[in-house]
N, C-alpha and C positions, 0 to 999 in steps of 0.2 A: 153658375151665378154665385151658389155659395161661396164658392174656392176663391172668388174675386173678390166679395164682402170680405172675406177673411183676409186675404189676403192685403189690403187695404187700410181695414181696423186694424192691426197688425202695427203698422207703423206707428202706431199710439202706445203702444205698450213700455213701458220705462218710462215714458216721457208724465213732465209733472203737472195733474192737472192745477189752471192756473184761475177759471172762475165756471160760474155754472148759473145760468138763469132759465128765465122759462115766461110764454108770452102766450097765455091760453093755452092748449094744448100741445105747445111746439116748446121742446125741453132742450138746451143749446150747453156745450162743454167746451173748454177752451181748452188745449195742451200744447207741451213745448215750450218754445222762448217767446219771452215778450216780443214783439217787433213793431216798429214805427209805419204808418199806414196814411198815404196823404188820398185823399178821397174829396175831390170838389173842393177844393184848398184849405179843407180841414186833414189836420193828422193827429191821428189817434193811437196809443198801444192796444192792440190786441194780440192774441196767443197766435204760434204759427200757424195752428191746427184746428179747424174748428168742427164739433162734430156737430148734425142739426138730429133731431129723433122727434118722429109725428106719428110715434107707434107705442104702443104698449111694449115695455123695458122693466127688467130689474137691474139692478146693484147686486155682485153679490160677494162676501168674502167668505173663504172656511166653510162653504155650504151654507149659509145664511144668510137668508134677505137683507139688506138695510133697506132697501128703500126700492119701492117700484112705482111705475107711472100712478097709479089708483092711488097712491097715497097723498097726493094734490089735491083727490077730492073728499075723502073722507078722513077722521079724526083716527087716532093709534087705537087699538084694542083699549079698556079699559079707561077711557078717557071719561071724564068729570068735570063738568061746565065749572063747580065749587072751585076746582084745583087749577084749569087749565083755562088756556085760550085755544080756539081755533077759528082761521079765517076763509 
């Protein structure tokens, strides 16, 4: 099962990601080329690739976190209502 996830996510690698949103708990990445998408006689661009994640995930470059699922719901270390926003 891993070999096949990898094997899989794999085909994402190079490719540029192109948006990233998130709908409650379910965190969404788009990669690839734009491409045109008719759906119920609407057409839309969206990326070729689209990844879905409804699991705890980090980010990470050079051995460092940027950003994992938990951080959707809690404010960055060191945060200060005076200085900051969080929503």
């Amino acid at each position: 099962m891993r070999e096949a996830i990898r094997s899989q996510i794999g085909k994402l690698i190079g490719l540029n990601l192109r948006y990233a949103g998130r709908a409650s708990n379910l965190f969404w990445l788009g990669f690839g080329e734009m491409i045109s998408v008719t759906r119920r006689g609407k057409t839309e661009e969206l990326a070729e690739y689209a990844l879905n994640i409804q699991c705890s995930w980090r980010i990470t470059k050079d051995n460092k976190i940027l950003v994992g699922s938990r951080d959707f719901y809690s404010s960055r270390t060191g945060w200060n209502e005076e200085n900051d926003d969080f929503d």
